[in-house]
KOLRO-391358 format. One line per 2 residues: their letters; for each residue x, y, z of N, C-alpha, C. Coordinates in steps of 0.02 Angstrom, whole numbers, plus 50000, padded with zeros to 5 digits. Each point is the difference from the previous one (the first is absolute). Layout:
N
a = X:Y:Z:X:Y:Z:X:Y:Z ~ ...
***
This chain:
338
xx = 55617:52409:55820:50037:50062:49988:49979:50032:49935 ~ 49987:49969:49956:49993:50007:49917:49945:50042:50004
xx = 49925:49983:50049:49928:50018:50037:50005:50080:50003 ~ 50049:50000:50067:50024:50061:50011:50005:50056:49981
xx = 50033:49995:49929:50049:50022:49980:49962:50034:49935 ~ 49919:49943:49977:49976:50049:49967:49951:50017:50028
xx = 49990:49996:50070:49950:50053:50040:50035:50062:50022 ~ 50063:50003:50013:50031:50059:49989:50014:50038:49928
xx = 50000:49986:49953:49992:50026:49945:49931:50033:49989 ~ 49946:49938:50009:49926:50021:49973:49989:50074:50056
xx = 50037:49994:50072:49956:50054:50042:50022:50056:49996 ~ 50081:50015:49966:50042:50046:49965:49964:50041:49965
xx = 49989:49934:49936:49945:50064:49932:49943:50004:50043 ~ 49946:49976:50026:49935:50010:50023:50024:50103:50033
xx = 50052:49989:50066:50018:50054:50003:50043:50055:49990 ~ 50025:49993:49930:50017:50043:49937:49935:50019:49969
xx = 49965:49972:49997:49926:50005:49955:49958:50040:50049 ~ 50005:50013:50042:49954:50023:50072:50017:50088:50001
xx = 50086:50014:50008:50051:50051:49992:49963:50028:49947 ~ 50030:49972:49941:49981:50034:49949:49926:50030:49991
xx = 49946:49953:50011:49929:50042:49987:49991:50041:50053 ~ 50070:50029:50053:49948:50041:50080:50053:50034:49976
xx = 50040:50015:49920:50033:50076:49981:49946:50040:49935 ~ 49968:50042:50042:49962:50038:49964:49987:50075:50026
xx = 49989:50039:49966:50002:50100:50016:49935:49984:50031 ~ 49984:50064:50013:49928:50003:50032:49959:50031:49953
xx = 50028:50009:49926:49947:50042:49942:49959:49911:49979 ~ 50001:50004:49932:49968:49940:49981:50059:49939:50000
xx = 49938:49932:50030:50046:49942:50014:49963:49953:49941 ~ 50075:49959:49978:49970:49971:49951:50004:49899:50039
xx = 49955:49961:49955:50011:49936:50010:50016:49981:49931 ~ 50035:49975:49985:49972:49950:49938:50018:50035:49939
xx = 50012:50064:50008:50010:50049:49931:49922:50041:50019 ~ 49962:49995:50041:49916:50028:50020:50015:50052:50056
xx = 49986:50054:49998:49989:50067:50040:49970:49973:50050 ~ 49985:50005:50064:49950:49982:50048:49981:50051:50038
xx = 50046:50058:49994:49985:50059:50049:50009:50057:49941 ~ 49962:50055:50023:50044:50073:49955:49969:50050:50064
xx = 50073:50054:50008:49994:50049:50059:49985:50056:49933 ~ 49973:50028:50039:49979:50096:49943:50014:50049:50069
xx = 50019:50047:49975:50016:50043:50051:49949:50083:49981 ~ 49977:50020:50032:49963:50060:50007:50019:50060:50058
xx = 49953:50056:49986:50019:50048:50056:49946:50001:50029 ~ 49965:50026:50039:49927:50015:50047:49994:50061:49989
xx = 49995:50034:49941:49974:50028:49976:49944:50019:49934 ~ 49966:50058:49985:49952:50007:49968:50033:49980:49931
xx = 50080:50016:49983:49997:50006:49914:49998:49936:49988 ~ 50041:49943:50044:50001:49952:50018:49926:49933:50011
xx = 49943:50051:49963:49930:49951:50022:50019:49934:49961 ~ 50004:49996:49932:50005:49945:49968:50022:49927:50045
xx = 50061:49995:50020:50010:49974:50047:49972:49977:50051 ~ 49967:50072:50044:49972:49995:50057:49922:49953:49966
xx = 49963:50013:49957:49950:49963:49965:50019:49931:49971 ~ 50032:50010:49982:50017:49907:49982:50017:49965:50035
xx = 50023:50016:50069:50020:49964:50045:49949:49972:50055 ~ 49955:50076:50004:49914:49981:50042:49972:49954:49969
xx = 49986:50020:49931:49945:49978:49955:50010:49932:49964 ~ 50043:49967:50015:50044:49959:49995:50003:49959:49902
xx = 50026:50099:49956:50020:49971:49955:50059:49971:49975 ~ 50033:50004:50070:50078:49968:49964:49991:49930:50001
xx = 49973:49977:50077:49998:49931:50010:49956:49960:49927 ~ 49943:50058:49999:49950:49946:49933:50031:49988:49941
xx = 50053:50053:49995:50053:50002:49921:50055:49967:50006 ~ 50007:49987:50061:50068:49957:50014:49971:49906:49992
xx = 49933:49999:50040:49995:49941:50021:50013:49963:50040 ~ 49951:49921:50027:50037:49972:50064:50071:49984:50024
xx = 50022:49989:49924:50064:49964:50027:50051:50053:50000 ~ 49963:50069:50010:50080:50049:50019:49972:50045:50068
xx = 50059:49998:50046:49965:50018:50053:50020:50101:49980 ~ 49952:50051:50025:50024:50051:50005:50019:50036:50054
xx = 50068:50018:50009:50009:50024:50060:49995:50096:49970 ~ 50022:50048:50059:49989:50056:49991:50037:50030:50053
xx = 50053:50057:49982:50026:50045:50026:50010:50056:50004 ~ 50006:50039:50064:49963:50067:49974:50068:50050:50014
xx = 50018:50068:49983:50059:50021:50003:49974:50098:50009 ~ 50059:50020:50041:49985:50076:50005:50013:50056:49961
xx = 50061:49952:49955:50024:50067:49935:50027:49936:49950 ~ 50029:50044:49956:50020:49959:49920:50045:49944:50000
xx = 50062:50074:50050:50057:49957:50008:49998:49933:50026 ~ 49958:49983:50078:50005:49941:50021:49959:49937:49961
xx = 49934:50035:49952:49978:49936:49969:50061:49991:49956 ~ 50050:50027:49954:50052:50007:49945:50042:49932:50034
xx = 50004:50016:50050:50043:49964:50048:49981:49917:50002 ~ 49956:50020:50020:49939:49924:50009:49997:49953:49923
xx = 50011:50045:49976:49988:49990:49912:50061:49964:49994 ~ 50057:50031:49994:50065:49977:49986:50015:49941:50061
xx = 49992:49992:50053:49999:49952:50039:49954:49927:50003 ~ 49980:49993:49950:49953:49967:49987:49948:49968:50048
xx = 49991:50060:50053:49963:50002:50030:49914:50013:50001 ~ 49995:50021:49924:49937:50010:49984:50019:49988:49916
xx = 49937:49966:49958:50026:50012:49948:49965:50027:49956 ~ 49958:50053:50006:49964:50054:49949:49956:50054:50038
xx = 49988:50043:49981:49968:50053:50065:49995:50056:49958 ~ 49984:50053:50029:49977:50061:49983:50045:50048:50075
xx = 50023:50048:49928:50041:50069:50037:49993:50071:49951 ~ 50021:50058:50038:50022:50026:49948:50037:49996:49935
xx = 49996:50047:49963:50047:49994:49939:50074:50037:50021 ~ 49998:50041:50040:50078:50023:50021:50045:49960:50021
xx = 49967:49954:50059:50071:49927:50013:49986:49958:49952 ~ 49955:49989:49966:50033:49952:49938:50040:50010:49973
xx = 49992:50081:49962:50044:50010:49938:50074:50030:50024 ~ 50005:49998:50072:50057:50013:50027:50032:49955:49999
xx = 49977:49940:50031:50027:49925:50005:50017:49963:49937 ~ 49966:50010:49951:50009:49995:49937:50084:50018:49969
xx = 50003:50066:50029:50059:50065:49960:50049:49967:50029 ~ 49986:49968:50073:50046:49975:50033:50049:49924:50001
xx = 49954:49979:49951:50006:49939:49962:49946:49957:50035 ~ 49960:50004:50042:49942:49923:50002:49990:49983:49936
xx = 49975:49946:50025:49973:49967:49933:49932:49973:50005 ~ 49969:50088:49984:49907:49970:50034:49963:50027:49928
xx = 49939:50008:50004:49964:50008:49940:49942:50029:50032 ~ 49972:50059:49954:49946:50020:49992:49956:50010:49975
xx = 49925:49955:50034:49969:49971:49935:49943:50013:50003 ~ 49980:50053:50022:49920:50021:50007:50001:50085:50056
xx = 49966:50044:49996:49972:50047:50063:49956:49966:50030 ~ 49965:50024:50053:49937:49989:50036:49982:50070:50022
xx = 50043:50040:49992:49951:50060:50052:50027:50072:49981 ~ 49972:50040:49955:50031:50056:49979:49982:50063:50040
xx = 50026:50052:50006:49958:50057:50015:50029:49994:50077 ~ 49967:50011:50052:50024:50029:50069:50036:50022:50021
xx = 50048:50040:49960:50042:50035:50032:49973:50081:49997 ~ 50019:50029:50035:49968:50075:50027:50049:50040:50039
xx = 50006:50082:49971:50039:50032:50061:49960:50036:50041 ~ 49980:49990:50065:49968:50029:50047:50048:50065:50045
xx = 49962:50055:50022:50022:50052:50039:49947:50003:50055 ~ 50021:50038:50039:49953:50018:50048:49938:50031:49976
xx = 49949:50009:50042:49920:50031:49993:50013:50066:49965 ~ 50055:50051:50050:49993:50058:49977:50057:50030:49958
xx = 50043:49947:49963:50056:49998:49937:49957:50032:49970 ~ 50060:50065:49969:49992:50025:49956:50020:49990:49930
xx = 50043:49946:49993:50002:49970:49948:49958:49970:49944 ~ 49972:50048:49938:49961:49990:49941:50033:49962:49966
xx = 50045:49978:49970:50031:49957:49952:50065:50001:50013 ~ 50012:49938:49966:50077:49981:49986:50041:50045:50012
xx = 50016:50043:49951:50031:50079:50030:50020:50015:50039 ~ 49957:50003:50058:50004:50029:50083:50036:49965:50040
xx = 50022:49940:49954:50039:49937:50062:50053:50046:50003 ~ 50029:50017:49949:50076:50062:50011:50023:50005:50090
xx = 50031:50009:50013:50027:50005:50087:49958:49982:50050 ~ 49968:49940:49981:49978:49961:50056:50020:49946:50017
xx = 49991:49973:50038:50003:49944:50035:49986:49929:50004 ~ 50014:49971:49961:49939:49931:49962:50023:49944:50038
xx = 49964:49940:50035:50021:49948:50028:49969:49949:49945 ~ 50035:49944:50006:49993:49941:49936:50024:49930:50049
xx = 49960:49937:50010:50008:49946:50017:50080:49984:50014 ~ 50061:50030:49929:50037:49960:49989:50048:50039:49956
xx = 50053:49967:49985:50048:50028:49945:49984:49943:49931 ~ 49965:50029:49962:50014:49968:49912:49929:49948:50019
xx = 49956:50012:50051:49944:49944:50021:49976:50045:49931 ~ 49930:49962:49985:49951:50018:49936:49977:50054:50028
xx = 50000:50015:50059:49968:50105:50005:50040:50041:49995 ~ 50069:49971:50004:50036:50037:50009:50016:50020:49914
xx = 50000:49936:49959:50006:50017:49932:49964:50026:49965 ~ 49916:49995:50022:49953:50065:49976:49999:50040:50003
xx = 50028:50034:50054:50025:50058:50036:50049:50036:49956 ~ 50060:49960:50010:50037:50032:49938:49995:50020:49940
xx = 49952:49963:49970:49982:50008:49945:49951:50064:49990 ~ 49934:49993:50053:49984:50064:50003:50038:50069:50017
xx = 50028:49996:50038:50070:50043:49981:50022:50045:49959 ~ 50031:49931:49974:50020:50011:49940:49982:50033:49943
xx = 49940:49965:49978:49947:50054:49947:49985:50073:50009 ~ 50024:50020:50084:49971:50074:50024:50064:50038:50003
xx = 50043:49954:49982:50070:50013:50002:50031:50033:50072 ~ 49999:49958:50028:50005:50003:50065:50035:49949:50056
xx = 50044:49984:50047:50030:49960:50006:50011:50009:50086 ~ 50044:49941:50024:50000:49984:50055:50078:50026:50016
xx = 49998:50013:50101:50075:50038:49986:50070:49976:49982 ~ 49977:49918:50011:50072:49962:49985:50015:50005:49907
xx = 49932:50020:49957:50054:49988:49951:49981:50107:49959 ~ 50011:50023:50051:49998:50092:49995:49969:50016:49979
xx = 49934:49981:50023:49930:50049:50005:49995:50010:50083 ~ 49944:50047:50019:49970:50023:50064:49931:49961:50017
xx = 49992:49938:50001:49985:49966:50047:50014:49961:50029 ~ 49975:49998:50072:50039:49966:50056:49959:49919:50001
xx = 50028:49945:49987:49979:49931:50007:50035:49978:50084 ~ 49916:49986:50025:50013:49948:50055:49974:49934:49979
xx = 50021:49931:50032:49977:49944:49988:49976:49986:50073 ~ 49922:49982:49990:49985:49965:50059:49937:49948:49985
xx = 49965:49964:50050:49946:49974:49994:49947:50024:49997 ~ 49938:49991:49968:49931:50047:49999:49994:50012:50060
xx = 49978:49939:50041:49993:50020:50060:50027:50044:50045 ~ 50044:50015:50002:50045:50053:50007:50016:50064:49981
xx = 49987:49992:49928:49966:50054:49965:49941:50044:50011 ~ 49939:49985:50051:49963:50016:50037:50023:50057:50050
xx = 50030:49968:50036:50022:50033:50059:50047:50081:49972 ~ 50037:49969:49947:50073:50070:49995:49916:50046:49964
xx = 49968:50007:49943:49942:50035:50001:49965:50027:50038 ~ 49974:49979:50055:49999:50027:50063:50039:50064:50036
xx = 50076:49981:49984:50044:50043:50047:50040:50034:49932 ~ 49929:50013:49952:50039:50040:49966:50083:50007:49957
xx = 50025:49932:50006:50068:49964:49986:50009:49997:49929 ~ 49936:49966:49970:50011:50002:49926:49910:50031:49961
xx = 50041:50007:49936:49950:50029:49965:49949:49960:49939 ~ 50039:49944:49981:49953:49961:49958:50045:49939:49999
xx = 49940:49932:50003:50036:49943:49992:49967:49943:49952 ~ 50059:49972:49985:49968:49952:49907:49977:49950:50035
xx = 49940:49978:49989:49986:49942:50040:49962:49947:49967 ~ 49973:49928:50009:49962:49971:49974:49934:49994:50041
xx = 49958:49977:49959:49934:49988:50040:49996:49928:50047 ~ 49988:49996:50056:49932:50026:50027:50028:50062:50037
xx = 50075:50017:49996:50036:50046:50041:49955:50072:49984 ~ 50000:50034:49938:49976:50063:49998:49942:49993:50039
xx = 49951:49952:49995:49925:50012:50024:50002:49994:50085 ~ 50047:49959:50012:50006:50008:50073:50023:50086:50016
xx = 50045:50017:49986:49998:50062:50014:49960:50048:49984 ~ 49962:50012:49956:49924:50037:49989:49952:49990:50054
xx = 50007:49939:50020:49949:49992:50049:50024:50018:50071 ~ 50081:49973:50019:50015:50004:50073:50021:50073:50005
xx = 50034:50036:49949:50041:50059:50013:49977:50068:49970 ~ 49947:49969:49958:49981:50065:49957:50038:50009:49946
xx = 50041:49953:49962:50037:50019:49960:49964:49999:49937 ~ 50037:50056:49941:49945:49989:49930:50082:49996:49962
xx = 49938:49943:49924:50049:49979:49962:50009:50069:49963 ~ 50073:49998:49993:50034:50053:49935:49998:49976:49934
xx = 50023:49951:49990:50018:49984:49929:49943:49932:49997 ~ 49943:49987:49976:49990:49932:49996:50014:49934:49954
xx = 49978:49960:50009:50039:49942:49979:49998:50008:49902 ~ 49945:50042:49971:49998:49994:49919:50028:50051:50002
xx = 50026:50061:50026:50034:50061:49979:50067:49948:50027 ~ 50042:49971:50017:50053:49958:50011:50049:49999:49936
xx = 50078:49992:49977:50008:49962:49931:49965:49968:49978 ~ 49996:49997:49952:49975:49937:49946:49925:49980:50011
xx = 49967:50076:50024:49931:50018:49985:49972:49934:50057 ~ 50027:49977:50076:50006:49960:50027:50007:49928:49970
xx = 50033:49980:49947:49984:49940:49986:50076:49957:50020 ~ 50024:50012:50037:50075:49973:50039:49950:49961:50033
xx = 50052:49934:49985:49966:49938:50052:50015:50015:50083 ~ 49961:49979:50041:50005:49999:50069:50025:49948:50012
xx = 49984:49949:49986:50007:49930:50026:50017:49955:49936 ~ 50031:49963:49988:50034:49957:49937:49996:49918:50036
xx = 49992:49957:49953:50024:49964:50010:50054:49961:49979 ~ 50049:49955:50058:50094:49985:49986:49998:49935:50013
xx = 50036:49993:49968:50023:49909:50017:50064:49995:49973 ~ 50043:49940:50003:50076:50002:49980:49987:49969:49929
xx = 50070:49998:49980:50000:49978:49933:49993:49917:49988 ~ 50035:49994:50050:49991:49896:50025:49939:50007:50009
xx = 49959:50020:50044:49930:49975:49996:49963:50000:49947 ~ 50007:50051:49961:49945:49975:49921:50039:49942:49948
xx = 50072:50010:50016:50013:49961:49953:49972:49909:50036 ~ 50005:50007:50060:49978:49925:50030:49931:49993:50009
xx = 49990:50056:49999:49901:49976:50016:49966:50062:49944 ~ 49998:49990:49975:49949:50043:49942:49930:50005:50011
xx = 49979:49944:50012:49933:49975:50009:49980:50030:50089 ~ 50041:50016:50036:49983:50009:50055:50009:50092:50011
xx = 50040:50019:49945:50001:50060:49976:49912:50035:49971 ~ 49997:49963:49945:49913:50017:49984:49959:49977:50038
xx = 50003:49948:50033:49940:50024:50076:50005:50043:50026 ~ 50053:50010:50035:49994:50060:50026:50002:50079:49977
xx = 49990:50001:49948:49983:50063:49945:49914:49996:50008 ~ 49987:49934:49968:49915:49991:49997:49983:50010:50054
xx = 50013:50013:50078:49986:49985:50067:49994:50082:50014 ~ 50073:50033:49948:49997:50089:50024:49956:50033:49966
xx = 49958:49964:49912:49958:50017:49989:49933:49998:50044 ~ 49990:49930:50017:49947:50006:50039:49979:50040:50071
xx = 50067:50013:50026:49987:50029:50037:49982:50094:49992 ~ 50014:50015:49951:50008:50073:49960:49925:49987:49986
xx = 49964:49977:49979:49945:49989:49954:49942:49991:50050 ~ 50010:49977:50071:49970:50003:50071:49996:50079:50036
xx = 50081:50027:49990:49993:50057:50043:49945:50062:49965 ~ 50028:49981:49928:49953:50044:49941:49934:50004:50020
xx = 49965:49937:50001:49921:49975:50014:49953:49999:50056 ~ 50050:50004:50052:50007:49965:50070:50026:50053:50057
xx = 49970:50085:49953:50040:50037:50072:49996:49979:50078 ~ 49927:50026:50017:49980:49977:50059:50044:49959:50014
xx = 50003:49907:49997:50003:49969:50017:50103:49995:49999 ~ 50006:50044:49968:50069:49983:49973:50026:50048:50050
xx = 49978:50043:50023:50036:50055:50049:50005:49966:50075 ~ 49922:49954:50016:49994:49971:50083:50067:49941:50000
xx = 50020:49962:49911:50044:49966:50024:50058:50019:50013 ~ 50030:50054:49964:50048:50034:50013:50019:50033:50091
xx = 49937:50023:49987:50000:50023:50079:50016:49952:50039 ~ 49955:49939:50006:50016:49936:50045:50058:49987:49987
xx = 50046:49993:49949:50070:49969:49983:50055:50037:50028 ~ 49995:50051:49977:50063:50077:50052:49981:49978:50060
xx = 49958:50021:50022:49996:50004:50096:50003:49923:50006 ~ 50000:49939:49983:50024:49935:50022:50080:49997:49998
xx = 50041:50046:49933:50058:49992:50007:50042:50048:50042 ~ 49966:50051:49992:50045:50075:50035:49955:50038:50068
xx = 49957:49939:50023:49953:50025:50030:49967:50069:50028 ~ 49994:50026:49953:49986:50076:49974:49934:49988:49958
xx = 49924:50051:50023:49954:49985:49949:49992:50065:49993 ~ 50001:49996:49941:49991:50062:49947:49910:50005:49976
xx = 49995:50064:50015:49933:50019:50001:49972:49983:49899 ~ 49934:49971:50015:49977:49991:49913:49997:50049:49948
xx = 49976:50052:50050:50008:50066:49972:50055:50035:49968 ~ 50085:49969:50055:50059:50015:49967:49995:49961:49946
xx = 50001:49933:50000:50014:49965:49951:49950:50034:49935 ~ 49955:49993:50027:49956:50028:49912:50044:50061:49968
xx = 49987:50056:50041:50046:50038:49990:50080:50010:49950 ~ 50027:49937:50032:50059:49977:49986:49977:49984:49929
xx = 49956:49929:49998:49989:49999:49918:49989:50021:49953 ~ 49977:50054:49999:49963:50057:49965:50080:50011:49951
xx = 50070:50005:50027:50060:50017:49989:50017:49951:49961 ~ 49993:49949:50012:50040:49930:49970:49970:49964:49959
xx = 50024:49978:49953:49973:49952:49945:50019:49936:49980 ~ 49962:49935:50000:50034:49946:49989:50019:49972:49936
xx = 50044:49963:49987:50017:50003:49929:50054:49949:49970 ~ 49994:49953:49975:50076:49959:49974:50059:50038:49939
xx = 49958:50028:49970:50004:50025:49945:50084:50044:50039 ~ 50076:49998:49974:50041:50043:50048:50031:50048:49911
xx = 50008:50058:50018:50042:50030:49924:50094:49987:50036 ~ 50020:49963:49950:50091:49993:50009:50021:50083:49986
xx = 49981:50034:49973:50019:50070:50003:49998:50035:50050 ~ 49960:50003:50036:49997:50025:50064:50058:49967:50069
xx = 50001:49946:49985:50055:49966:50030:50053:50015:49999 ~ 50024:50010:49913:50066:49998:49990:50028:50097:50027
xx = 49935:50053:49989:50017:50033:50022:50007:50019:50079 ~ 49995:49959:50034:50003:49996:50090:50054:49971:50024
xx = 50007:49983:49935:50099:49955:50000:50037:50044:49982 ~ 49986:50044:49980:50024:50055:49946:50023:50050:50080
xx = 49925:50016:50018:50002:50044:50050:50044:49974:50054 ~ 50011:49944:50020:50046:49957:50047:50075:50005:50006
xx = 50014:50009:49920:50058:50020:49990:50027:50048:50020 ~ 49968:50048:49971:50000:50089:50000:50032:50019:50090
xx = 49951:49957:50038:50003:49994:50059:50083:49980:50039 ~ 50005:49964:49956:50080:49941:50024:49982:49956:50037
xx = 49945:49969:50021:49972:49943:50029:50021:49958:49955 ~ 50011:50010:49934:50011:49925:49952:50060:50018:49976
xx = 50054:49982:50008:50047:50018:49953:50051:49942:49912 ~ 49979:50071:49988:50036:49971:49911:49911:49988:49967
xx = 50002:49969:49958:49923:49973:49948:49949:49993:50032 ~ 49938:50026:49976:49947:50006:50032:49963:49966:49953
xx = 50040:49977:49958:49950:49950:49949:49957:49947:50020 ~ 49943:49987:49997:49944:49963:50030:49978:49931:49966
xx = 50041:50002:49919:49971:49929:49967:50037:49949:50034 ~ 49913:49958:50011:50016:49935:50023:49942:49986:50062
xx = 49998:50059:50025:49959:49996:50072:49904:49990:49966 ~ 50008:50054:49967:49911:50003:50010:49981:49935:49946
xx = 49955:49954:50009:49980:49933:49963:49952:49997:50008 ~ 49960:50027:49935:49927:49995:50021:49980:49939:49954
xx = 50017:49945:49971:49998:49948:49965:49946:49962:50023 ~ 50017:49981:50073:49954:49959:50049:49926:50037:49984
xx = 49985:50059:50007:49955:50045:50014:49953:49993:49941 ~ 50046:50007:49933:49970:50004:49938:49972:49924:49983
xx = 50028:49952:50030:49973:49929:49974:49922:49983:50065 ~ 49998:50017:50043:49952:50007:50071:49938:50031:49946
xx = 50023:50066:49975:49938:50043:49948:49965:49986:49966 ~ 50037:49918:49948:49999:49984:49945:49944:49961:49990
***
């Protein structure tokens, strides 16, 4: 009986001990106090190469090493990687700067600790818009991805400077929200008159619709230097993995420092990577095109940020403080440099 009694005990803990190691998220799993996995989340898009390059070219895995496996997830807008983020369903990635610093206002508790991709945003009109500048937006029609998305906050901002505004907060232009793709079609039927878009979006429409850019990406605010693409992670993750934090900084350098060197070759992977995820292939020509707009870059200005938080407000998307200290951490970035 006595036998028994501690074979029922020993097979108890064996499966308490079993339980416990099969409770883990699906972002990074640890053993031992040791990372074994890290998820990064990306978009399948152009501003988005860094990502899409470190993940081909396999600099995350070489900066991570054998003993961490890399997984990779890919997402259609901010909000759902934000999501993924806070769910610890992924645990570092690249998004815009508008759902960060929204999610931020909102209380997450994420951090921003590097850009990757400045520049691509653009307001496109039709072929035969008569629209010369900023100015002329006056009683038209503008479609934008999103409410308070990062085109939508360039937008405003350009706007703004022309002193000029949208009809919800009493100016005379009319805001629709839709998808680029979609955005195609209302151009067509004559529906709308100019839409804020990112790249590879403008160049697809130059090519499929005849559309020409109005505003381009360096006539933009901030002489285009608004990040496109940022990179986020939570505040638990740097404070628990630091070290897995500067790999993957050194991984967004390397991959920046490829696309720089490495057009050619950096556009066929891109190309191959979109049409594997969204099975859609985008002509090389768009893509070059596309790059010509966009610039890669770690380097992010917190000023520019804090004013898109600023602009967020203004909006009522954020309500009460739009104060931003705390989010942008470029610490990691500056010691990677050093």
């Amino acid at each position: 009986m006595k036998i028994n009694k501690k074979i029922l005990l020993i097979s108890i803990l064996l499966i308490g001990t079993l339980i416990l190691a099969g409770c883990g998220g699906n972002g990074s799993k640890q053993t031992s106090g040791e990372v074994k996995e890290i998820t990064i989340g990306y978009f399948p898009n152009l501003t988005h190469a860094p990502g899409i390059i470190g993940k081909t070219k396999g600099f995350f895995a070489e900066e991570f090493g054998n003993n961490v496996k890399v997984n990779v997830k890919t997402f259609p807008k901010g909000s759902l990687l934000m999501d993924a983020l806070a769910t610890d369903q992924i645990d570092i990635g690249y998004a815009g700067p508008g759902p960060v610093l929204n999610r931020f206002l909102q209380g997450a508790k994420v951090k921003l600790l590097a850009s990757a991709s400045i520049g691509g945003n653009v307001i496109v009109g039709a072929g035969d818009s008569n629209i010369k500048n900023p100015k002329d937006l006056a009683n038209k029609r503008i479609a934008t991805p999103g409410l308070a998305c990062s085109h939508d906050l360039v937008l405003r901002k350009l706007l703004w400077n022309n002193n000029l505004k949208m009809e919800r907060r009493g100016g005379t232009i009319e805001q629709i929200m839709q998808k680029p793709a979609t955005m195609m079609g209302l151009f067509k039927q004559d529906q709308i008159d100019a839409a804020a878009v990112s790249e590879p979006w403008a160049a697809v429409m130059e090519k499929k619709i005849g559309a020409k850019v109005l505003v381009d990406w360096n006539e933009m605010p901030w002489e285009g230097r608004m990040p496109a693409t940022v990179v986020v992670t939570t505040s638990n993750f740097t404070k628990k993995h630091p070290e897995l934090v500067k790999q993957f900084l050194k991984a967004n350098e390397k991959s920046i420092e490829f696309i720089t060197n490495n057009k050619d070759k950096s556009l066929k992977l891109i190309q191959k990577e979109i049409k594997r995820i969204t099975r859609q292939k985008i002509a090389l020509d768009i893509l070059d095109r596309a790059l010509t707009r966009t610039k890669f870059t770690s380097q992010v200005d917190p000023k520019i940020i804090q004013e898109l938080a600023d602009i967020s407000g203004e909006l009522g998307v954020i309500q009460g403080d739009t104060d931003l200290t705390g989010l942008v951490d470029t610490t990691f970035l500056k010691q990677i440099k050093n």
